[in-house]
N, C-alpha and C positions, 0 to 999 in steps of 0.2 A: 282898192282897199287892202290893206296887209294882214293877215293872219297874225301878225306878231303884235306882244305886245312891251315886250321888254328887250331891250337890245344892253348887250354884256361886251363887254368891252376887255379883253386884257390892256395890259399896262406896257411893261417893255417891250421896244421894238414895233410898239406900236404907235402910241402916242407918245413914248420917253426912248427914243436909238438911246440904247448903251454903247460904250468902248472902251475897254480898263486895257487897252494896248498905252494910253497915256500915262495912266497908273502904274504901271508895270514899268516904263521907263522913268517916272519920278523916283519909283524907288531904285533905281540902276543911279540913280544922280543920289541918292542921299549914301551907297555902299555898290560900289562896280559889282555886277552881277547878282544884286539884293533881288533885282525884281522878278529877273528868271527864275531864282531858286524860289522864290515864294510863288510863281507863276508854274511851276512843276508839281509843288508841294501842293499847292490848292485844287490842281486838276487831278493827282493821285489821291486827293481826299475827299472827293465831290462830295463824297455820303456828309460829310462836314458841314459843309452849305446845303445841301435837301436839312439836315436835324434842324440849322436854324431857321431856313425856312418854312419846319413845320411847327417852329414851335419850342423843341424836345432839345436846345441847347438855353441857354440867359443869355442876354448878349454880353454879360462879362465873360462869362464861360468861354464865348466865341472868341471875344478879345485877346484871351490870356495865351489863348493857341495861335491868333494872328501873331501876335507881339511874339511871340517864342518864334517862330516862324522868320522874322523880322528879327530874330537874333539882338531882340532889344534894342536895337540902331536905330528906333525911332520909339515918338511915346504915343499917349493912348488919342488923346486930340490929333495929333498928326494925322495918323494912320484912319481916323473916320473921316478925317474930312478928304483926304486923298480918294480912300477908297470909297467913297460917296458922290466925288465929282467926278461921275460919271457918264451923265446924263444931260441929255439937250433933245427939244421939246419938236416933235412933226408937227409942225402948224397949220400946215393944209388938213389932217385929218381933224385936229382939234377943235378948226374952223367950222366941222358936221356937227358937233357937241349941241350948238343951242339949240338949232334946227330940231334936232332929233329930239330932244328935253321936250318940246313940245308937243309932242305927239306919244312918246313910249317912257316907260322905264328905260331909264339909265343907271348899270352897274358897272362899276369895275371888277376884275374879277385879277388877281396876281398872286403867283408866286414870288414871294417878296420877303423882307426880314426888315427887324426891328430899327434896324442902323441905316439903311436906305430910305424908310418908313421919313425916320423923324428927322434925317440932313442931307436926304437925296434929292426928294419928290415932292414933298406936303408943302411945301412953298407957294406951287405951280397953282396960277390962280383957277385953272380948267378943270380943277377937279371938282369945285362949286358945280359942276353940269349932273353930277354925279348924284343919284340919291341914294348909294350907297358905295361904302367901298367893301369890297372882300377880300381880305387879307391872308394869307396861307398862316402866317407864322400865329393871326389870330382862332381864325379856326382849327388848326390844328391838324390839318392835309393839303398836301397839293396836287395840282392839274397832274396827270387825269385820274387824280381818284374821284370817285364817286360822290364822298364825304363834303368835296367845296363846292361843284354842281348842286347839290341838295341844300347847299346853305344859303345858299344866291334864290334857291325857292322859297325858301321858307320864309325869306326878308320879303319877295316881289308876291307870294300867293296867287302864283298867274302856274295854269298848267304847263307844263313841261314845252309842249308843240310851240306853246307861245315866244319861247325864247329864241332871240338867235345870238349866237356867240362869233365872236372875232377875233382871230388869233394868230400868230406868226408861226405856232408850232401845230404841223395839221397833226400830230399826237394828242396835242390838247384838244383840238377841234374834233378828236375822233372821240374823245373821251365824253364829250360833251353830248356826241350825237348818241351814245352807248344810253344817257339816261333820257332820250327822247324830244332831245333838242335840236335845232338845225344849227351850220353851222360853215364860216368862210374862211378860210385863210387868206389872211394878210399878208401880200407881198408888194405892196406898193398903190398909193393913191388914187391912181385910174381906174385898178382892178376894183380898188373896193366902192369905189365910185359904180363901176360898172353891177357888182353885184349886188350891192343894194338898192338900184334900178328894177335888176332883171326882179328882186324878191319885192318890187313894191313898196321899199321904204322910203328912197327918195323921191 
């Protein structure tokens, strides 16, 4: 029998591999070395992406600093759907999805933003498995603040012990375990096969 009753799920890299090394050469094809420079620009600006991920930019806001960025060589459709196809689906872990529905809560739990939200991922028909999603940019912090782990309880009403969380980045896993949660990092199929065995939920 398991101790858990809600099982938390991050989003990229887990269930969704991202790769914008594609991206980053589309835009080298629309302006020779567009995508490097905006591939510099974006990692010298990170705090840029954590603000919309929390929230604390609009996604025009965001836009208006991409497209500058993009030295206007492209427009505003262009540039979401480029920078949104980025994502393709792990199947084998997603194939755990119903299984699991039937026995626990099912949350997603992501650092994410508004523009991936609505023409990256909400397509993806596995997110039905889900009884809820957690959103950074809606709640308004992300992993490993405190702030999104407490939001994810307030939604499932299951004590803290009860939860386990899954995640690629074991800073988030650590974060998790800080408000009284367990917690695995994600590094491939087998392993999370294996540990959700060894913890009783398979």
């Amino acid at each position: 029998m398991s101790k858990y009753s809600v099982i938390v799920f991050d989003l990229g890299n887990v269930l969704i591999p991202f790769d914008y090394k594609p991206m980053i050469l589309k835009f080298n094809g629309i302006y020779p070395g567009l995508g490097y420079k905006f591939e510099k620009l974006y990692a010298d600006n990170y705090r840029l992406h954590r603000e919309f991920e929390k929230g604390l930019l609009t996604t025009e806001q965001f836009l208006a600093i991409m497209l500058d960025w993009m030295e206007n060589k492209i427009g505003r459709d262009e540039f979401i759907k480029i920078f949104s196809n980025v994502f393709t689906v792990n199947e084998e872990v997603v194939k755990l999805l119903p299984g699991l529905k039937k026995k626990y809560q099912l949350v997603l739990l992501s650092n994410t933003n508004p523009i991936h939200q609505k023409y990256g991922y909400m397509h993806y028909p596995f997110l039905k498995n889900f009884d809820k999603l957690i959103l950074s940019h809606e709640v308004g912090a992300v992993k490993p603040e405190e702030k999104i782990y407490r939001a994810v309880e307030k939604f499932t009403q299951r004590p803290p012990a009860e939860h386990l969380f899954v995640d690629d980045i074991q800073e988030y896993v650590d974060g998790a375990k800080k408000c009284g949660w367990d917690g695995v990092q994600f590094v491939g199929y087998e392993k999370l096969v294996e540990d959700l065995r060894t913890k009783n939920i398979l």
